[in-house]
N, C-alpha and C positions, 0 to 999 in steps of 0.2 A: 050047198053053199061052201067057198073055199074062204079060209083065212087071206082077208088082204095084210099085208105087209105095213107096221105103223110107218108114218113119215119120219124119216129122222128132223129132229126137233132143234133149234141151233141151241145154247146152253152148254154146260160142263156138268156133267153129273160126278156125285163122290156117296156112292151109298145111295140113301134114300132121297141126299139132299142135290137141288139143283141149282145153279146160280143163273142171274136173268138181266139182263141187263137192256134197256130200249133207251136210244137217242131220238130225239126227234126236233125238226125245227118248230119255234113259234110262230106263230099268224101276228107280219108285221104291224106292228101299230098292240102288240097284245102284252110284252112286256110286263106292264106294272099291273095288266090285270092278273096274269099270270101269277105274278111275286104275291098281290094278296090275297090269291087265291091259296094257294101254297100256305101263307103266313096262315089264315083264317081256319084251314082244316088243321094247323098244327097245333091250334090249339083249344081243337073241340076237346071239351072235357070227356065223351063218349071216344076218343079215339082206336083206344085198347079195344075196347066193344066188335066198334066195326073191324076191324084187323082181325081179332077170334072166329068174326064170323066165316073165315075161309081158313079152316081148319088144318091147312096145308103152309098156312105165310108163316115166314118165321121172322119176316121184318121187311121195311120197305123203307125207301129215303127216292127222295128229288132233290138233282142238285140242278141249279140255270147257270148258264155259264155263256161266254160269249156277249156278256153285256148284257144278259136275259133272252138273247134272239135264240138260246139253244137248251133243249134239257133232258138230262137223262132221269130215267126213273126203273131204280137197281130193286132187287127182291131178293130171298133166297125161299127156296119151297120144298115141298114132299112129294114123290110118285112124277105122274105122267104130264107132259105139258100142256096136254090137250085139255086133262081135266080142270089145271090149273086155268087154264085162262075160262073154260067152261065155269068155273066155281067163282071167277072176280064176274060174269055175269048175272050169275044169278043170287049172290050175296048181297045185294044191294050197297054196292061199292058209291053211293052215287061221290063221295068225293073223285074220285078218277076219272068219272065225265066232267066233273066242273073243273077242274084239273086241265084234263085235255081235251077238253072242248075251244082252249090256247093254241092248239097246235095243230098247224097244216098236215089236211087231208085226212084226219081223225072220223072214223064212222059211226061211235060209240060204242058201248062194252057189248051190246046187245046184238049191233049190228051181224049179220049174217058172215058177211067180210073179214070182222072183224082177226080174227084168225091169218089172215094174209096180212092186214096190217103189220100188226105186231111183230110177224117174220120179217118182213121186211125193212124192220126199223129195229128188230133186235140183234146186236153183236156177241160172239158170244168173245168170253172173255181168256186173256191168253193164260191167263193158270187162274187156278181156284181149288182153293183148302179149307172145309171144315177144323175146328179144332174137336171136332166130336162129328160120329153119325150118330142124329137121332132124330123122330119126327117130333114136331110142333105139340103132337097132342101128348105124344112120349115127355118131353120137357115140361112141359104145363102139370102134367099129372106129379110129374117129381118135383116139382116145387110144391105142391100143394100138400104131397104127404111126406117131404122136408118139414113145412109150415107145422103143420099137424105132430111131426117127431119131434121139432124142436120145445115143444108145448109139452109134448110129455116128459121129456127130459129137465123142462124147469119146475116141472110137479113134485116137491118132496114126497107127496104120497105114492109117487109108481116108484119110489127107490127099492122097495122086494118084489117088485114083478122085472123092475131093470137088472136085479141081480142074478137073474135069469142065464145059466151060460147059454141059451140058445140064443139071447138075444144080443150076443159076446160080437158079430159080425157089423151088426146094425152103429153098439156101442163104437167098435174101432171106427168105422166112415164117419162118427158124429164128430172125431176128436180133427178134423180134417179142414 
């Protein structure tokens, strides 16, 4: 068996992070389904939830434009594209069917195709800049044991485990 060669993927990669960007037309007459469709998932109270569930998204936006007959739908992600769009199938994205299930010639996330769609409707973009490389799960974990630091620095009782000079490093990023 010989190594096939990956497809080069459209995108701008910087690091681990990729930027993603799809245009695509809406299915005439779909406009205001479109818009509340859009409106309705923005403001499921689960929406964080489902986003986490693809361990790789570090954020997603839809904007309609063109009177709502047009809409692009931007991302930025982790690692490889193939998996990315393999991981929005099988995370049960189902907002992104109801989404674009608006938009002409849509196969859905599952579709076998789906993979040539998305190429064919994604540009990639003429510059793109991280202001940080790091993955999703990297950021998530450092907020969390942020959350957690900052808790023990409002604990009077860890003030002699804080006066710790080993823990002189941690002290100066806190003052940040």
């Amino acid at each position: 068996m010989t190594d096939q060669p990956v497809k080069s993927r459209p995108g701008i990669r910087q690091g681990v992070n990729s930027e993603f960007t799809v245009f695509a037309n809406v299915k005439p007459g779909h406009e205001q389904a479109i818009r509340d469709t859009i409106e309705k998932w923005s403001r499921d109270p689960k929406k964080l939830e489902r986003i986490h569930r693809i361990s790789t998204l570090h954020e997603r936006r839809y904007v309609l434009f063109d009177e709502g007959r047009r809409v692009m739908f931007c991302t930025t992600f982790d690692g490889a594209w193939d998996k990315y769009i393999d991981d929005f199938g099988t995370a049960g994205v189902e907002y992104f069917n109801d989404i674009f299930q608006h938009v002409e010639g849509y196969p859905g996330i599952t579709d076998p195709s789906i993979k040539d769609y998305i190429e064919a409707h994604q540009i990639t973009a003429s510059e793109y800049t991280r202001a940080y490389e790091a993955t999703a799960t990297e950021i998530l974990k450092a907020l969390r044991v942020n959350e957690a630091f900052q808790q023990v620095l409002d604990n009077p009782a860890a003030a002699q485990a804080l006066a710790n000079p080993v823990l002189k490093p941690l002290l100066d990023q806190a003052g940040d």
